[in-house]
C-alpha positions as CSV (number, residue, x, y, z in Angstrom):
1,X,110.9,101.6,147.5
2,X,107.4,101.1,145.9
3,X,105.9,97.8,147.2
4,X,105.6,94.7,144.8
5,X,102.4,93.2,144.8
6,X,102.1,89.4,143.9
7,X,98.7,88.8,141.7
8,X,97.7,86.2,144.3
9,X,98.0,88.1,147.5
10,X,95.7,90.4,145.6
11,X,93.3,88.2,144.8
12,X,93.3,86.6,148.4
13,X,92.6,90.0,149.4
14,X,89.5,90.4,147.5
15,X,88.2,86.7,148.0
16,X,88.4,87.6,152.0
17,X,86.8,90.9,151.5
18,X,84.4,90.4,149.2
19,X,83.2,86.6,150.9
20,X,83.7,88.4,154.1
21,X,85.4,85.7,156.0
22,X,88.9,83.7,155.8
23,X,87.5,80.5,155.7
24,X,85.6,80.9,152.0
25,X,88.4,82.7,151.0
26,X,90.3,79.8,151.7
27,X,87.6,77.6,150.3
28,X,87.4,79.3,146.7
29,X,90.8,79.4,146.3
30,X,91.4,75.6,146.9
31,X,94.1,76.5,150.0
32,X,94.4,76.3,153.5
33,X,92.9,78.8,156.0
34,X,96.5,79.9,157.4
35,X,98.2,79.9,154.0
36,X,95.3,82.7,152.8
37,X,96.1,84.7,156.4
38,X,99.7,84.5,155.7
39,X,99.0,85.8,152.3
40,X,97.3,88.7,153.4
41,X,99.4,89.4,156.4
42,X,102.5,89.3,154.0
43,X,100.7,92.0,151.5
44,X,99.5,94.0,154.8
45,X,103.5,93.9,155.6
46,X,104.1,95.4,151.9
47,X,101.3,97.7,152.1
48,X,102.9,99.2,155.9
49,X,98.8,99.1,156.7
50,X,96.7,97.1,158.4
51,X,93.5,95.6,155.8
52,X,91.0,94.2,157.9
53,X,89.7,95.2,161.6
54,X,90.6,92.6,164.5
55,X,93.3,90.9,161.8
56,X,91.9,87.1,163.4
57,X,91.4,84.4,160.7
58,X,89.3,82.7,162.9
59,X,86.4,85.4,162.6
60,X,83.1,84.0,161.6
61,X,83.4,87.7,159.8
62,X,85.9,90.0,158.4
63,X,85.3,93.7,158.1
64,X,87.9,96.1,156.2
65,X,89.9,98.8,157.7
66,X,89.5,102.5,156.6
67,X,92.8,101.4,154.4
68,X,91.2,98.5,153.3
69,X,88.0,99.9,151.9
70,X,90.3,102.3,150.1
71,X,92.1,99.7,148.8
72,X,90.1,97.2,147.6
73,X,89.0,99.1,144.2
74,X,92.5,99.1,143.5
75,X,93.0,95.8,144.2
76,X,90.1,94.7,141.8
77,X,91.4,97.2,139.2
78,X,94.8,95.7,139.2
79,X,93.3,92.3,139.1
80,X,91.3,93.2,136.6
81,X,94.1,94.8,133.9
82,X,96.3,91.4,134.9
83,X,93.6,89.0,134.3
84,X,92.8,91.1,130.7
85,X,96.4,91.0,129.7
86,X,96.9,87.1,130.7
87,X,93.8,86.9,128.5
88,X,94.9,88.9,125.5
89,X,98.4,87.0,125.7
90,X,97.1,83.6,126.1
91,X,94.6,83.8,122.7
92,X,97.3,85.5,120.7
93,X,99.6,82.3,122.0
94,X,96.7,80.3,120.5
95,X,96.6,82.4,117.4
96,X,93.1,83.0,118.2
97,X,93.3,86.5,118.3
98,X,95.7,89.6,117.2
99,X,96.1,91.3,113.8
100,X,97.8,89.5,110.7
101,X,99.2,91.8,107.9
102,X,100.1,90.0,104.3
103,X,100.5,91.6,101.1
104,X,101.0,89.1,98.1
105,X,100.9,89.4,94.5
106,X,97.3,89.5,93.2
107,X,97.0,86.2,91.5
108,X,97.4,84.3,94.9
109,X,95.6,86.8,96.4
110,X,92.8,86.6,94.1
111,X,93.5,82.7,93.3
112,X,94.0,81.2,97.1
113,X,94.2,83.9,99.8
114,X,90.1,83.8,100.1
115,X,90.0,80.5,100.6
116,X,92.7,79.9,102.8
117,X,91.8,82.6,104.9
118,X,88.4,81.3,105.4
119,X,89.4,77.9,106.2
120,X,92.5,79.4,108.9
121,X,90.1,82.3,110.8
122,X,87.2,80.2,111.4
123,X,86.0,81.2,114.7
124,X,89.1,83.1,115.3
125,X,88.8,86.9,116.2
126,X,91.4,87.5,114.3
127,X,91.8,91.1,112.2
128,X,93.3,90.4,109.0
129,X,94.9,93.1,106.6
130,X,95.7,92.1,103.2
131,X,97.7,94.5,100.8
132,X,98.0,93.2,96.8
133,X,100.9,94.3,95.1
134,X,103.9,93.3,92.6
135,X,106.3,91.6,93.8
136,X,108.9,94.1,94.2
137,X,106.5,96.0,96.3
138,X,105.6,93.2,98.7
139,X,109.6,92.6,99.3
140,X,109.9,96.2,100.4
141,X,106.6,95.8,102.6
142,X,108.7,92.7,104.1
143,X,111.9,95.0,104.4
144,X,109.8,97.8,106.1
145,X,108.3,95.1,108.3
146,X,105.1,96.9,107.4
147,X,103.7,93.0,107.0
148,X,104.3,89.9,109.2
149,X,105.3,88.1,105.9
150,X,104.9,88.1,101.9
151,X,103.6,86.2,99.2
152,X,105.6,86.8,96.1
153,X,108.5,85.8,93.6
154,X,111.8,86.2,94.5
155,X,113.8,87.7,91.5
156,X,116.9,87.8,92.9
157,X,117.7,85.0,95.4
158,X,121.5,86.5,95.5
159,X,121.9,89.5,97.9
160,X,118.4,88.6,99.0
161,X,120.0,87.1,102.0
162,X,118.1,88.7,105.3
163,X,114.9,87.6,103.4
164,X,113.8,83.7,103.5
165,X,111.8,82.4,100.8
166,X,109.7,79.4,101.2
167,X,108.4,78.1,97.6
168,X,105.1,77.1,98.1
169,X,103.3,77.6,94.2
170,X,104.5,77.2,90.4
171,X,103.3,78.7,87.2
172,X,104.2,78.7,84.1
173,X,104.3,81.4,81.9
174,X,102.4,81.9,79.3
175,X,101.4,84.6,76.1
176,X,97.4,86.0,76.8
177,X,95.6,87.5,73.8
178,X,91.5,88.1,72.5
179,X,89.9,85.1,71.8
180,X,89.8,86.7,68.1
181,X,93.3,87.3,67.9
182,X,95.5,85.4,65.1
183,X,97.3,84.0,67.9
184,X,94.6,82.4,70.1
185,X,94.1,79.7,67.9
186,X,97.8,78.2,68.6
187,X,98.8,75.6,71.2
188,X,101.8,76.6,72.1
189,X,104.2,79.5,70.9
190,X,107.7,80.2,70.4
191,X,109.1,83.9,71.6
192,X,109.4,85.0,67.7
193,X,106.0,84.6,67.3
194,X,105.3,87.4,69.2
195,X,107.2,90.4,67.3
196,X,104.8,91.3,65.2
197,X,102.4,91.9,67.0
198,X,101.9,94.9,69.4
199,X,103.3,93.6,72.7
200,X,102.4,95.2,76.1
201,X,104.5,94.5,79.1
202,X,103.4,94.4,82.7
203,X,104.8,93.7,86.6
204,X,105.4,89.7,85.6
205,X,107.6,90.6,82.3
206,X,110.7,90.7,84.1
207,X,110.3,86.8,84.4
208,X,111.7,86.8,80.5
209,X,115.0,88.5,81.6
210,X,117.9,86.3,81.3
211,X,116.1,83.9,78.4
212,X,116.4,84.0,75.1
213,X,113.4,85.5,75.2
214,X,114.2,88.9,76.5
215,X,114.8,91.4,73.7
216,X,111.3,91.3,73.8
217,X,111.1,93.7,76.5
218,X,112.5,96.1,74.5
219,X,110.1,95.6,71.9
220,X,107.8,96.3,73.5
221,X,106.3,99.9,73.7
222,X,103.6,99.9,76.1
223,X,103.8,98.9,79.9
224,X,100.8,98.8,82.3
225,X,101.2,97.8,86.0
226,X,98.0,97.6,87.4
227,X,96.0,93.8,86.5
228,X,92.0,95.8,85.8
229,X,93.8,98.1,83.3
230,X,95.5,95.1,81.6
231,X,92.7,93.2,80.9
232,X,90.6,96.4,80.0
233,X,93.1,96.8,77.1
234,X,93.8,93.2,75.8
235,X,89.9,92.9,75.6
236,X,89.9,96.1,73.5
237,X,92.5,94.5,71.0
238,X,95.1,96.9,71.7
239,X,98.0,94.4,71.8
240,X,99.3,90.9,73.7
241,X,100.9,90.4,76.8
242,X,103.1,87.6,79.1
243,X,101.4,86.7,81.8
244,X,102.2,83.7,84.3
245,X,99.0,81.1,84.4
246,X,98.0,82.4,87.5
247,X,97.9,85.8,86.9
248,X,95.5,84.9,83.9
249,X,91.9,86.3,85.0
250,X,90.1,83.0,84.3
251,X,87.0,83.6,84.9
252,X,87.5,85.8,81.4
253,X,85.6,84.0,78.6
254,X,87.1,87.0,75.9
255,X,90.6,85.9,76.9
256,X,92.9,83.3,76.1
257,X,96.2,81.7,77.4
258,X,99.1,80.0,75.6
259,X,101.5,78.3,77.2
260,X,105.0,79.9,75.9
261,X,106.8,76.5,74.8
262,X,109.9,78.6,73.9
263,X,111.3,79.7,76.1
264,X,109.5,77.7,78.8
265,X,109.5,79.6,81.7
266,X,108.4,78.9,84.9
267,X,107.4,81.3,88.1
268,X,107.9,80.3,91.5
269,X,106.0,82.1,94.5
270,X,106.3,81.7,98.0
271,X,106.3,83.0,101.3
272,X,109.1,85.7,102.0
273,X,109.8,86.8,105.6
274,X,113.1,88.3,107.1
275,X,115.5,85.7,108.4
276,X,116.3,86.2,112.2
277,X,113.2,87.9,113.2
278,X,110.3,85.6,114.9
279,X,106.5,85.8,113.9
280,X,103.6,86.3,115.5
281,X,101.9,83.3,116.8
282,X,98.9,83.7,114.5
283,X,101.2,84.5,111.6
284,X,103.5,81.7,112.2
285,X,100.1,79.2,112.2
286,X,99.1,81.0,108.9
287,X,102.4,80.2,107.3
288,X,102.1,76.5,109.0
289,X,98.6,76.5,107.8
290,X,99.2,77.7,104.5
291,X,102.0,74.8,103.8
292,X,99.9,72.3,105.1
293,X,97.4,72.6,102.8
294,X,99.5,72.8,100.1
295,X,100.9,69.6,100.4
């Protein structure tokens, strides 16, 4: 049976060997002289090997045994990979270290991620991976537990049961058009305003299913996912879109958003992670971080 070795003992060992006496040893490690030569007698008793010549704690000094000098590296080594571990463990504990993974839906990534993050890291060594996507693909990032957690809409709350969604922002949705465009002009719209005019549909659209606005979506004849592409063809005039408000690129000065008053539809994004199934510590104290500041 392969001896077990108690982190202490180990270090005892060192302190004695490298101080060359019992009585520093002793000193350094804020114990008594006989507890340290108990210590090292009971790891000498694991070890079936003597460790120092002339075993006598009162020795002014202590000199190692052949054993001992062949031991002592892998003493220090071992003390060294426990002390590294203890350290690693102890900053993730404090969410100062370790490797987040998020994917959200570009408008908060875009909108708040940047400066949440840089308020959370601060002087953390923290590695952070962020992955934008729609929101379908960030709740199959969640599912694949490819992320600790997502930032996204959740369609469809019902059968979305191993999945816990935290509301944290609300939108509302609205139509976005050239500033040139017949429509840009208006306020507010209603749905029928919108058919007779070239309509492209994009990863947010789905929020009109279910209202009274969605035949829409069959009218419409164009669909582009990605958000540069989008703008590249409102801004060319090739059509209109729905977009919620924060979706809405709005640093855009060719753009403009109308709130749709009918049907008035609002989006609500949160924080999705899979019930049952514990974060990370520095995950957990972005998601704490992140409703904080929210509130």
């Amino acid at each position: 049976m392969l001896p077990e070795f108690k982190v202490a003992q180990l270090r005892h060992f060192v302190w004695v060997a490298e101080l060359k006496g019992f009585h520093l040893a002793a000193e350094k490690a804020h114990r008594t002289q006989p507890a340290i030569s108990l210590s090292i007698r009971d790891l000498e008793n694991k070890l079936g090997e003597a460790l120092f010549e002339k075993h006598n704690s009162r020795a002014a000094k202590t000199e190692l045994t052949p054993f001992g000098k062949h031991f002592l590296p892998k003493a220090k080594e071992l003390l060294a990979h426990h002390d590294r571990i203890a350290e690693d463990m102890t900053l993730l504990a404090e969410h100062k270290t370790g490797h987040l993974r998020i994917a959200s839906v570009p408008s908060i990534a875009s909108r708040f991620l940047p400066e949440l993050l840089l308020n959370f890291i601060g002087e953390r060594k923290l590695h952070v991976s962020v992955f934008d996507d729609n929101s379908g693909a960030v709740l199959k990032m969640v599912e694949n537990q490819q992320v600790d957690f997502g930032i996204a809409s959740l369609f469809d709350e019902q059968g979305e049961s191993e999945k816990h969604f935290t509301p944290v922002w609300e939108d509302r949705l609205g139509v976005v058009c050239p500033n040139d465009h017949p429509l840009a002009s208006s306020s507010e719209l209603h749905w029928q305003a919108l058919r007779q005019y070239r309509l492209i549909s994009n990863g947010t659209s789905r929020l009109l299913e279910g209202s009274e606005a969605e035949s829409l979506l069959a009218h419409s004849q164009y669909y582009i996912s990605n958000m540069i592409s989008l703008v590249a063809m409102l801004e060319a005039g090739f059509g209109v879109t729905t977009l919620p408000w924060y979706a809405f690129p709005k640093d855009n000065s060719r753009l403009t958003f109308i709130p749709l008053h009918t049907p008035m539809i609002t989006r609500r994004i949160g924080i999705i992670r899979l019930n049952n199934k514990s974060l990370t510590p520095p995950a957990q104290a972005l998601v704490d971080f992140i409703l904080a500041s929210q509130n």
